[in-house]
C-alpha positions in Angstrom: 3.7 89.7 80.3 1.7 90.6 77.5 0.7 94.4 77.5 -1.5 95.3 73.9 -0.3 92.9 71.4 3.5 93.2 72.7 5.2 90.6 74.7 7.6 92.0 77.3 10.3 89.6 78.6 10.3 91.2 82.0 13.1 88.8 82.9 15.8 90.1 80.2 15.5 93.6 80.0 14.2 96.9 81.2 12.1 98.7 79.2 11.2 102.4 78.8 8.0 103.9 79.6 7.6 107.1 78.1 5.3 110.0 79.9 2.7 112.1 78.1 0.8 114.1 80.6 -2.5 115.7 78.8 -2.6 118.1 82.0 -2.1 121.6 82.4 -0.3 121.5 85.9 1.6 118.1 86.1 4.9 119.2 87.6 7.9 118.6 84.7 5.7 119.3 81.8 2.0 121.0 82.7 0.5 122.1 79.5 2.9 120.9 77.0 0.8 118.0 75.5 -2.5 119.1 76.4 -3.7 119.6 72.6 -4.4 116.6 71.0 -2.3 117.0 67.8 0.6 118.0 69.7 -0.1 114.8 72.1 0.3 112.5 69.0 3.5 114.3 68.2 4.9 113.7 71.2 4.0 110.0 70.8 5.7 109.9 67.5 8.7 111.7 69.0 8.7 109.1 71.9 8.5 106.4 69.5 11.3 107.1 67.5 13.1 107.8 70.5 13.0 104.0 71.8 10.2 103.7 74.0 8.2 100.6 74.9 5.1 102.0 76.0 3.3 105.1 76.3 1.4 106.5 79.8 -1.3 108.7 79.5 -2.2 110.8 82.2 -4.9 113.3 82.8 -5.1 114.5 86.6 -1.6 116.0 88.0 -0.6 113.9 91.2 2.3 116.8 92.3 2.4 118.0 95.5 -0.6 120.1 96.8 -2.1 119.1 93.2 -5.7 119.8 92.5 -8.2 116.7 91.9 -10.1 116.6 88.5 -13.5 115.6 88.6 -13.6 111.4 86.9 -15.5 113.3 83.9 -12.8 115.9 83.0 -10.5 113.4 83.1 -12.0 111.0 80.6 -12.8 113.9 78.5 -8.4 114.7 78.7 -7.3 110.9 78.4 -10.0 109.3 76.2 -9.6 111.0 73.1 -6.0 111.0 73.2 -5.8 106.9 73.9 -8.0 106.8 70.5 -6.3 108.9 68.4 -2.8 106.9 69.6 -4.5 103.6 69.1 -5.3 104.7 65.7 -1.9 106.1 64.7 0.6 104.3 66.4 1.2 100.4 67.2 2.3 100.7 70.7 0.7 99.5 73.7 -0.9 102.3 76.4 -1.0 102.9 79.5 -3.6 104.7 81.4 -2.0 106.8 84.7 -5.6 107.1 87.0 -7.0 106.4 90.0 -10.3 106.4 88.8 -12.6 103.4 88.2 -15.3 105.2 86.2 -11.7 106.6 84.2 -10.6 103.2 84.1 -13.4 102.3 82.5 -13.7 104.6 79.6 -9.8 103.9 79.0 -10.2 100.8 78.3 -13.2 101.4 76.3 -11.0 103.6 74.1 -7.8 101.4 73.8 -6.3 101.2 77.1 -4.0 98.3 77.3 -2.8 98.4 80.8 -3.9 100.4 84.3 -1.2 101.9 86.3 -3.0 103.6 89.6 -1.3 105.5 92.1 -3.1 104.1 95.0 -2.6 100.4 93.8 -6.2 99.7 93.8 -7.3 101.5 97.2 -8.8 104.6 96.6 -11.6 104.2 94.4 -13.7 100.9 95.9 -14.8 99.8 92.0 -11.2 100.0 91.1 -10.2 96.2 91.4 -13.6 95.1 89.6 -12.7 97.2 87.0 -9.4 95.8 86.0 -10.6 92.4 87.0 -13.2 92.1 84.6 -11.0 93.7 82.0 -8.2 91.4 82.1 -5.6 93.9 81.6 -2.8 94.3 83.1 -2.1 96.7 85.9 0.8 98.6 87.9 0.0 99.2 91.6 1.8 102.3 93.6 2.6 102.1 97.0 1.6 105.6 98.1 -0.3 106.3 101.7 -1.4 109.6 103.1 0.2 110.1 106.5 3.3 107.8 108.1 2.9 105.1 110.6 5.7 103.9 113.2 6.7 101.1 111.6 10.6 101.1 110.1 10.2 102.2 106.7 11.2 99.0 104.2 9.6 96.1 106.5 6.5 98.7 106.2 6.9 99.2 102.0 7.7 95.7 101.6 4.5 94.5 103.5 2.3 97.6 102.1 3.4 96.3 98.2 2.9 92.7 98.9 -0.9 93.5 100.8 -1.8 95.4 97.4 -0.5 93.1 95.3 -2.9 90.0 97.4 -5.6 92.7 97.1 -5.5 92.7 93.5 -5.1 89.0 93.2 -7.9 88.6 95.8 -10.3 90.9 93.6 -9.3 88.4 90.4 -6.5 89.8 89.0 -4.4 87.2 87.6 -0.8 87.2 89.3 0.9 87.7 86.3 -1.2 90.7 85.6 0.4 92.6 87.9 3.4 95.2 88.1 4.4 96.5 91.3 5.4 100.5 91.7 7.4 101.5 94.9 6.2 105.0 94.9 9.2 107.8 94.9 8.0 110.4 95.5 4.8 109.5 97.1 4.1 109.7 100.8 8.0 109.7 101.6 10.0 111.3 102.6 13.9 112.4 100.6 15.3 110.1 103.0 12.6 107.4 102.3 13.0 107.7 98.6 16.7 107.6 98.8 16.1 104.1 101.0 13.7 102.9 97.7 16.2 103.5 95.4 19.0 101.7 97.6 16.8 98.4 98.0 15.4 98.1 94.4 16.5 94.7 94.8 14.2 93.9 98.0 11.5 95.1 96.0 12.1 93.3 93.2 12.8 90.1 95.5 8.7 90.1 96.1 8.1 88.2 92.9 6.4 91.0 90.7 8.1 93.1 88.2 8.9 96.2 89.5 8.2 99.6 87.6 10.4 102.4 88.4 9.2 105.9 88.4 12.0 108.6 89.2 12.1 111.0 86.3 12.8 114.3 87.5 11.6 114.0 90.8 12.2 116.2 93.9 14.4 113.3 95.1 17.0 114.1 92.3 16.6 118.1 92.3 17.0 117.8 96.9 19.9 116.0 96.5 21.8 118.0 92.9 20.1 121.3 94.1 18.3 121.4 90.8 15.5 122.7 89.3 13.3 120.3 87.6 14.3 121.2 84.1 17.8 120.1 84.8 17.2 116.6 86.8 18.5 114.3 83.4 21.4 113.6 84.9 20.5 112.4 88.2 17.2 110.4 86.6 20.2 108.7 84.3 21.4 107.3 87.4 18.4 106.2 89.0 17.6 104.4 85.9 21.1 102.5 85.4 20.5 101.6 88.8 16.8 100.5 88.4 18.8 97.8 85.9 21.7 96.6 87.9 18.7 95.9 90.4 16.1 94.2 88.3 13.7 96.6 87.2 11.2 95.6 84.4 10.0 98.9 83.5 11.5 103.0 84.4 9.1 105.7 83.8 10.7 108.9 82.4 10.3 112.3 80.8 13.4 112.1 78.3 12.9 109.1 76.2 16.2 109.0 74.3 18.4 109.5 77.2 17.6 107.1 79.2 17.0 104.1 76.2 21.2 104.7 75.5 21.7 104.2 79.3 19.7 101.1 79.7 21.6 99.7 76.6 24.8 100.9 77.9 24.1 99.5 81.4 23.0 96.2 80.1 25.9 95.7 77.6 28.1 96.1 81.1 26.2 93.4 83.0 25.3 91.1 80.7 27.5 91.4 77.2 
């Protein structure tokens, strides 16, 4: 898949998408990029560090968060994408659910959409991408539970927004595939993600992983966010024993040696 002017070899390798939330509440690290210089220096920091591809996001999707109204948003994410296109040769992703968002990304340099609500929430969303011809990473996320059992009912949810997406003109190999941790599960449920990466993977997209310090990790260690490394470690190496294309993570370093470490185990 081409993302920017990169090629990624989804096939061979997983690679690392680094975070930089331009928020002041996002739940790991609310206010901490939020100026635009010190944004670029965490790109650099990221860079250097290993990663792949940089996320920009400018609306905090925590638990109980507050919506940001499509205008404050652009006015977080737009400058930031431009400044980053400017300085840095690395492809970017914009985190929104926003088509009017959407929009002004890519006017500014977006290279790839990566929406929470795989294409559901915002009507215009689909057209958006569609006519952009970017690539885009659709969540499985839903607001309340149904009484169906829980992988049958992710696995049918993913493979409906992905035939949404191609249905709207989205070209099949356009499309990455999010299974949501964190999102409308519950611990159990996210524990029962991580266990069938492989199912997930098995749909025929490439699957992006997004664990990083998560309540999953701090439930089941009985730790507070700042202290979740560890356990997002092992999601990763597992996201790459199960065929993962892409993890999406705080600590950039850390989890580039564990990927290299994991794949010089499986494959040599």
């Amino acid at each position: 898949m081409r993302i920017g002017r990169r090629e990624f070899d989804m096939g061979a390798h997983t690679y690392v998408m680094g975070i930089l939330n331009v928020t002041p509440d996002s739940f790991s690290d609310g206010g901490r990029w939020n100026d635009r210089d010190r944004a670029l220096r965490r790109v650099e920091r990221m860079l250097e560090e290993g990663a792949d591809i940089v996320d920009v996001g400018g609306e905090s999707t925590r638990p109980g968060y507050t919506p940001v109204p499509a205008q404050e948003e652009i006015e977080r994410v737009a400058p930031v994408i431009e400044k980053i296109r400017e300085n840095f040769d690395v492809p970017v992703s914009l985190d929104t659910c926003k088509s009017q968002v959407a929009a002004a990304g890519i006017a500014a340099g977006a290279d790839l959409i990566n929406d929470i609500w795989g294409l559901r929430r915002d009507p215009g969303m689909a057209k958006v991408v569609a006519h952009s011809g970017l690539p885009c990473c659709l969540m499985h996320n839903r607001e309340q539970t149904d009484d169906r059992e829980f992988l049958p009912g992710l696995l049918e949810d993913l493979a409906r927004v992905a035939a949404l997406a191609e249905e709207a003109g989205i070209a099949r190999d356009r499309i990455l595939l999010d299974p949501g941790v964190g999102f409308g599960k519950s611990y159990e449920e996210n524990l029962a993600v991580l266990r069938h990466l492989e199912e997930i993977c098995g749909l025929g997209y490439p699957v992006l992983l997004g664990c990083s310090r998560k309540s999953v990790i701090g439930i089941s260690l009985e730790l507070p966010v700042e202290e979740r490394l560890e356990g997002t470690l092992a999601a990763t190496v597992l996201a790459v024993a199960k065929g993962c294309s892409f993890v999406r993570v705080h600590d950039v370093r850390e989890n580039v040696r564990a990927i290299r470490m994991a794949e010089a185990i499986l494959h040599g």
